[in-house]
Backbone bond lengths (Angstrom), bond angles and torsions (degrees), N, CA, C in turn:
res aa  C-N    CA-C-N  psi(-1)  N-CA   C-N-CA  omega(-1)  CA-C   N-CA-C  phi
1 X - - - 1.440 - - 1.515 107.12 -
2 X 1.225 120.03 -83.47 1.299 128.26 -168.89 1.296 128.74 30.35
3 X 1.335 133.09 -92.42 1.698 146.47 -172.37 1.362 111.37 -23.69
4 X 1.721 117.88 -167.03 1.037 114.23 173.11 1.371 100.74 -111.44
5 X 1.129 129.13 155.51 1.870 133.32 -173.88 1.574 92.80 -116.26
6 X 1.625 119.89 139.30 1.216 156.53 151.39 1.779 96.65 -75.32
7 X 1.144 140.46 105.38 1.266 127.14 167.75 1.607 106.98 -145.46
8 X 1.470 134.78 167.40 1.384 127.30 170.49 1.340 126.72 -47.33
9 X 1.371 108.11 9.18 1.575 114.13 -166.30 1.761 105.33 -86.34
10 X 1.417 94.88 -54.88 1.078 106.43 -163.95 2.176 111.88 -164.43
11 X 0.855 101.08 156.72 1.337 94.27 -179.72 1.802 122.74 -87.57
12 X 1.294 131.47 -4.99 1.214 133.16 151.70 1.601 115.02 -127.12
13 X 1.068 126.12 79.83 1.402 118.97 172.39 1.833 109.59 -122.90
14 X 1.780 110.94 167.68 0.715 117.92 -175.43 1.783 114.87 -113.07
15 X 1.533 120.36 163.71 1.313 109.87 170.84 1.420 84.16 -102.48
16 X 1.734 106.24 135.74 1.141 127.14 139.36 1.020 125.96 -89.20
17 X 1.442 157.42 -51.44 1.309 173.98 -38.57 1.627 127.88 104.66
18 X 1.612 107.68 115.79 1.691 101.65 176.88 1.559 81.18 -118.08
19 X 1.518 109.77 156.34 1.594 122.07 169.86 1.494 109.62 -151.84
20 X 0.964 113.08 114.00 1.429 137.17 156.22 1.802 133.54 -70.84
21 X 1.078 145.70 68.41 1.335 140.07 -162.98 1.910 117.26 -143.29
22 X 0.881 113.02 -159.17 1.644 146.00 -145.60 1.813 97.71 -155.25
23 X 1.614 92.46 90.63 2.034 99.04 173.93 1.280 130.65 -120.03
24 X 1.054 123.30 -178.06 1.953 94.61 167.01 1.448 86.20 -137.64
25 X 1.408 110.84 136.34 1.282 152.72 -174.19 1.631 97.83 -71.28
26 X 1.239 143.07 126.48 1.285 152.80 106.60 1.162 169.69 -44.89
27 X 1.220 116.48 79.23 1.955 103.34 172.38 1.559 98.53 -76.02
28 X 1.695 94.73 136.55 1.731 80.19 170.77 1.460 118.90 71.95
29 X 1.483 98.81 -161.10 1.626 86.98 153.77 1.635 112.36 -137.49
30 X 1.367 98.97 63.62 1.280 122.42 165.55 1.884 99.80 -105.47
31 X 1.458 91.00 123.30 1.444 98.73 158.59 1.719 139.38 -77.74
32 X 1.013 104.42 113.34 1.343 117.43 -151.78 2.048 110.89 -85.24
33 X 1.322 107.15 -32.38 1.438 137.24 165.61 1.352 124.44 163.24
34 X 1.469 122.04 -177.98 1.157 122.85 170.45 1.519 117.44 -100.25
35 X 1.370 111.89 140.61 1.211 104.48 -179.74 1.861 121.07 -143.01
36 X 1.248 133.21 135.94 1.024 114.01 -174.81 1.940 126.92 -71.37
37 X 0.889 133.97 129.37 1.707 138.03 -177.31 1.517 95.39 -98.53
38 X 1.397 85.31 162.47 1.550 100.43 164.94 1.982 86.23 -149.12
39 X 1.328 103.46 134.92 1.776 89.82 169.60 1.604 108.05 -149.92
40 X 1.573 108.66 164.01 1.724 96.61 175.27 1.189 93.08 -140.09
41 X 1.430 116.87 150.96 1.258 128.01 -157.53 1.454 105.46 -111.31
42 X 1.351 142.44 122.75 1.385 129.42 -177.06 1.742 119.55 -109.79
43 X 1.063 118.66 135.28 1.566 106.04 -179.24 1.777 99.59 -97.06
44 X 1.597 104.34 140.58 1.650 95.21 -171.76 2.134 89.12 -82.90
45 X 1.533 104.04 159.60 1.816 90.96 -177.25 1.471 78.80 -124.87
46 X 1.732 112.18 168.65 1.251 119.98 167.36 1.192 85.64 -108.70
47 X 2.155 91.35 162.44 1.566 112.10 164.04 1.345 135.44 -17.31
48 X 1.302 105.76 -28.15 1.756 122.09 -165.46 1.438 101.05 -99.34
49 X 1.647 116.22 19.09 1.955 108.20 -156.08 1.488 128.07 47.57
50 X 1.413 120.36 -9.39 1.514 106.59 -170.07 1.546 99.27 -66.74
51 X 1.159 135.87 -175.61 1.510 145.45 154.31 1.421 124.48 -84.28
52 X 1.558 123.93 121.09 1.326 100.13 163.04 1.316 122.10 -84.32
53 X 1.310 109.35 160.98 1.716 120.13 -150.94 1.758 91.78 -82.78
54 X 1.766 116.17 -44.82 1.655 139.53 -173.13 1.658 102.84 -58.36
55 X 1.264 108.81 -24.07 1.600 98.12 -160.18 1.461 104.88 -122.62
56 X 1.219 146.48 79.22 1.638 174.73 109.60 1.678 99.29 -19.36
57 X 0.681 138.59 137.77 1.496 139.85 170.61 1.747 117.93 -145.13
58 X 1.321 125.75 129.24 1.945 111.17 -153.14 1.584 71.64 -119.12
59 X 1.400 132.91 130.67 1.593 129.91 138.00 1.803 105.17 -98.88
60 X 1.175 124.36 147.74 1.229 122.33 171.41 1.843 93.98 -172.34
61 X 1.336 100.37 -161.30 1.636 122.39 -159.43 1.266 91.76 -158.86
62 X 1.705 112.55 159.48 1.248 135.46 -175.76 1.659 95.74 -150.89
63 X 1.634 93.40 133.12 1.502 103.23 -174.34 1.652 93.07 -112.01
64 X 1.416 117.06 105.00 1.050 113.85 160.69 1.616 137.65 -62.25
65 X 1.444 114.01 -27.75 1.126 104.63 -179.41 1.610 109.98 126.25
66 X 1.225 111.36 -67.37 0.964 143.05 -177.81 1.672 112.53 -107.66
67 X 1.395 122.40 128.76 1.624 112.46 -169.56 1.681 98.64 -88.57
68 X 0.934 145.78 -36.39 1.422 155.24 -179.08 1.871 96.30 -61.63
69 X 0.937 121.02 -30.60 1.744 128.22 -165.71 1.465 107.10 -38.91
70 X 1.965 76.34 -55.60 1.589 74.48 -175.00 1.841 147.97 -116.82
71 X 1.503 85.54 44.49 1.268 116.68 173.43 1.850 127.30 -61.59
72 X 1.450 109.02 -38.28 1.510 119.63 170.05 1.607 94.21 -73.67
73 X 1.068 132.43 -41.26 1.619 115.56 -160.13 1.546 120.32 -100.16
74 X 1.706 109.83 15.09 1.401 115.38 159.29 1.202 114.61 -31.82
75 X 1.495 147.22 120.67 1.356 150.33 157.69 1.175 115.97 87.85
76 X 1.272 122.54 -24.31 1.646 111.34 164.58 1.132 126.89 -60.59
77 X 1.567 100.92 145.80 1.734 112.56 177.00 1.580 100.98 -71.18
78 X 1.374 98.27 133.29 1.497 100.61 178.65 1.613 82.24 -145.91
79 X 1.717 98.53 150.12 1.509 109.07 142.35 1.330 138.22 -82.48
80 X 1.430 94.91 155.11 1.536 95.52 164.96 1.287 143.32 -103.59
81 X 0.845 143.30 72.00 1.759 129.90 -177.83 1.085 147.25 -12.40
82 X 1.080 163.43 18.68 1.482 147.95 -93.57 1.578 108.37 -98.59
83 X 1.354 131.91 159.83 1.104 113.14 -161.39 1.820 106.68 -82.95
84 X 0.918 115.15 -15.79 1.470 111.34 168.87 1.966 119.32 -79.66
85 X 1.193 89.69 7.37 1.835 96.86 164.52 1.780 93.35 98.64
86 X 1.022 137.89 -11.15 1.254 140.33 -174.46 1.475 103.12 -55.99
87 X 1.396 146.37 120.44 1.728 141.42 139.70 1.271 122.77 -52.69
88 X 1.494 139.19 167.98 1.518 141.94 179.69 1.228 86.19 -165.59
89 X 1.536 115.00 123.15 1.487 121.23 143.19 1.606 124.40 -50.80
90 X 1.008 133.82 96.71 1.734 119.76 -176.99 1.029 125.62 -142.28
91 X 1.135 148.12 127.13 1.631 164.89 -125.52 2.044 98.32 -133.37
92 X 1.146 103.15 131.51 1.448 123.69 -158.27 2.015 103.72 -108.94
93 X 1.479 97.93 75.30 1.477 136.30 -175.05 1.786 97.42 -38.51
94 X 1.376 113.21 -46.68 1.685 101.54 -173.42 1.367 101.70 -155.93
95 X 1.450 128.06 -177.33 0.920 135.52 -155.86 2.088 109.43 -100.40
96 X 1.539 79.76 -8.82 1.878 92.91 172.22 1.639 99.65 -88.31
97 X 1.608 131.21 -0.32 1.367 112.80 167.48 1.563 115.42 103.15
98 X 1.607 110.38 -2.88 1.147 127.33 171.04 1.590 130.63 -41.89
99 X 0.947 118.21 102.03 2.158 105.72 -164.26 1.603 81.32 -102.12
100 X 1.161 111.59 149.10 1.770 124.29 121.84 1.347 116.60 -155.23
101 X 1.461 97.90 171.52 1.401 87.43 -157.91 1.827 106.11 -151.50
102 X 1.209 110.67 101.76 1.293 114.38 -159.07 1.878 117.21 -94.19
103 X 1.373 119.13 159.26 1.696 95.62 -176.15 1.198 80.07 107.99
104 X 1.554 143.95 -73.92 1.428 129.23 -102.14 1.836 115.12 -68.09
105 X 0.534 114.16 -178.52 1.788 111.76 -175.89 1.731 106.05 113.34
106 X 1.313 107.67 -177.80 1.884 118.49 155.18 1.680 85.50 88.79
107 X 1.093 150.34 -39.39 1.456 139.06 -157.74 1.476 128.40 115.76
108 X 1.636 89.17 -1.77 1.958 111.52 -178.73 1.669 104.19 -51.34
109 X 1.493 127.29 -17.10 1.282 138.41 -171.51 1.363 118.41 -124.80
110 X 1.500 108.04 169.41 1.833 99.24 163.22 1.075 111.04 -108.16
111 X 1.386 126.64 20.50 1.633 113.28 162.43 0.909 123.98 -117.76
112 X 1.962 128.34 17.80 1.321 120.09 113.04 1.369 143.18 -150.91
């Protein structure tokens, strides 16, 4: 991980976190299915390298399974699960399964 990443997110951020797993997707807390993620977590840094605490940024993908799956859940807020019990607020960008999820940080979640 380490460095700083140039990515669509933002122009100085860091990887903190890659995750790979098997989650179950949420409205609510009705389980909606399981689905596989892949996500990376970015910390935004200022000029000075420190981190800001406000700017967390999640890009990842969701493999539904099925390519049609995930056509009803374009743009809805859904949760995430993670397989270590962790939640993510995250909104479902396209119909290929695309998450990101910008804002993230402050305690809006339980994973951090």
């Amino acid at each position: 991980m380490g460095g700083v990443h140039h990515t669509k997110i933002g122009q100085m951020v860091k990887l903190i976190e890659e995750c790979v797993g098997t989650g179950d997707l949420l409205l609510k807390s009705q389980v909606l299915r399981q689905v596989r993620y892949q996500l990376k977590v970015f910390q935004g840094m200022a000029g000075n390298g420190m981190p800001i605490p406000a700017l967390r940024t999640i890009e990842g993908s969701l493999d539904f399974g099925d390519p049609q799956a995930s056509n009803d859940l374009v743009g809805a807020e859904l949760i995430l699960k993670l397989e270590d019990g962790r939640k993510i607020g995250i909104r479902i960008a396209d119909a290929d399964g695309a998450i990101c999820q910008q804002g993230h940080g402050g305690g809006s979640c339980s994973c951090c």
